[in-house]
C-alpha positions in Angstrom: 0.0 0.0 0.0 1.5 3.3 -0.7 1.9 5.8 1.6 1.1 9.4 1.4 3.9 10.6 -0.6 3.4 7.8 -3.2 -0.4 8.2 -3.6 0.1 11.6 -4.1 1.7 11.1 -7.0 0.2 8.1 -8.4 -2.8 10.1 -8.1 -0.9 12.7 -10.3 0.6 9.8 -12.8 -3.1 8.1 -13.4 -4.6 11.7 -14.2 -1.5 12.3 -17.0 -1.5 8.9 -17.9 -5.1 7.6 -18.7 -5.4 4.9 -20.9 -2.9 3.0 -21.6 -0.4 6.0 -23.4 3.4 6.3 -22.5 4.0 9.5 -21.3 7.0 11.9 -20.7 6.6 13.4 -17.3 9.5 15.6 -15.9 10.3 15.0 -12.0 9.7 18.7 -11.8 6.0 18.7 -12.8 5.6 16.0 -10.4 7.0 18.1 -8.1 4.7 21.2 -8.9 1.8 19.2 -8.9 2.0 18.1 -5.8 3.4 21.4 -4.3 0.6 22.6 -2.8 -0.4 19.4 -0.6 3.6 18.1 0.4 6.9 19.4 -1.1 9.2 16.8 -2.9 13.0 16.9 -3.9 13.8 15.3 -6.8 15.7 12.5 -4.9 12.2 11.5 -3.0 10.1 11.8 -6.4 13.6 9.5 -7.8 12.5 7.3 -4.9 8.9 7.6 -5.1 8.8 6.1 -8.7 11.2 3.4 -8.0 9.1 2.5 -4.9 5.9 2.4 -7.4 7.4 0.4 -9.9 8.0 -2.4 -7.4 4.7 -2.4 -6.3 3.8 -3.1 -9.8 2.0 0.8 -10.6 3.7 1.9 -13.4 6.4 0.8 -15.7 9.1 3.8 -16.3 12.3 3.9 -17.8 14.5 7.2 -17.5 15.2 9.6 -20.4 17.8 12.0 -20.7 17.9 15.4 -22.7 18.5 18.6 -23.1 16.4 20.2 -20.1 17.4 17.2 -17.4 15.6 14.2 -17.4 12.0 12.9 -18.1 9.8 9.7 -16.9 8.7 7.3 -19.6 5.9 6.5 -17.0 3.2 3.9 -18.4 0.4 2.4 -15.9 0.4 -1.3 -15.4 -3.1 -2.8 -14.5 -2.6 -2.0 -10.8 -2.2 1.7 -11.9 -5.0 1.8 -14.2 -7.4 0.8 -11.5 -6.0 3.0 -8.7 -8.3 6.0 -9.0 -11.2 2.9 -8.9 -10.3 0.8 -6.4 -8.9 4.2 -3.7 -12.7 5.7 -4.1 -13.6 2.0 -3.2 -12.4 1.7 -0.5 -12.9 5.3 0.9 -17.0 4.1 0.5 -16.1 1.2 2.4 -15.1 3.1 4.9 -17.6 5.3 5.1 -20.3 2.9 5.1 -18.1 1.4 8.2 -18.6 4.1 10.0 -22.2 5.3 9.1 -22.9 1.5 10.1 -21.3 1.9 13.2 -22.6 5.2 14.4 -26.7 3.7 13.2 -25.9 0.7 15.5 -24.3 3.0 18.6 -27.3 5.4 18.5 -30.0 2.2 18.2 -28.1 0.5 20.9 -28.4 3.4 22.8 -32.0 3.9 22.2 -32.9 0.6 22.8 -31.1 0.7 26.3 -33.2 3.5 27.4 -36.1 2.0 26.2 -35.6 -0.7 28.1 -34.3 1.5 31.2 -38.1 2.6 31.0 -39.6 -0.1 30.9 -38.2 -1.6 34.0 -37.8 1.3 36.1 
C-alpha cells in the first residue's frame, strides 16, 4: 500500500497517464503538482517512482535530454485501477462508520427503552 507521498503522485501519474499512453513526465511537474499538498526533492520523487514500480504501478524507464531528465511512466493494471479501487475503499469506509454510528445510537435507544420499561 502506498503511503502518502506515493499516492500523491500516483494520483498525479493516473490523471496524466489515462489509458494505456506512454507519457513523458518531468520529476519537476511532479513536483509542482504536488506542491501545494507536500513538497518533494527530486531525490524523493527518484525514490517515489522506483518504490511504485516495485509495487507493480507503473512501468518507467529514465530519459535524458536537453532540459534534465524525463519519466517514460506507463500504468500497469494495478495503476490503471487506482483511482477505482482508492474511491472504493474510501466508501467502504464510510459505510463502516455510518454503520457503526446507526448501530451505537440504536443501541443506545434501545437501552433506554428498556431502562423505562423496567424502572
Amino acid at each position: 500500500m502506498p503511503d502518502r507521498k506515493e499516492k500523491l503522485v500516483l494520483k498525479y501519474l493516473c490523471k496524466v497517464c489515462s489509458g494505456k499512453k506512454t507519457q513523458l513526465i518531468s520529476p519537476h511537474q511532479i513536483a509542482k503538482e504536488v506542491s501545494n499538498k507536500i513538497v518533494l526533492s527530486i531525490s524523493e520523487i527518484d525514490e517515489i517512482m522506483a518504490s511504485l514500480s516495485l509495487q507493480n504501478y507503473i512501468d518507467f524507464v529514465v530519459s535524458d535530454s536537453k532540459n534534465g531528465y524525463y519519466y517514460c511512466v506507463k500504468l500497469k493494471k494495478k495503476g490503471q485501477t487506482y483511482l477505482a479501487d482508492d474511491k472504493k475503499q474510501k466508501k467502504a469506509m464510510l459505510m463502516l462508520v455510518l454503520r457503526s454510528m446507526f448501530l451505537a445510537t440504536v443501541s443506545f435507544v434501545f437501552g433506554l427503552i428498556l431502562k423505562a420499561i423496567f424502572k
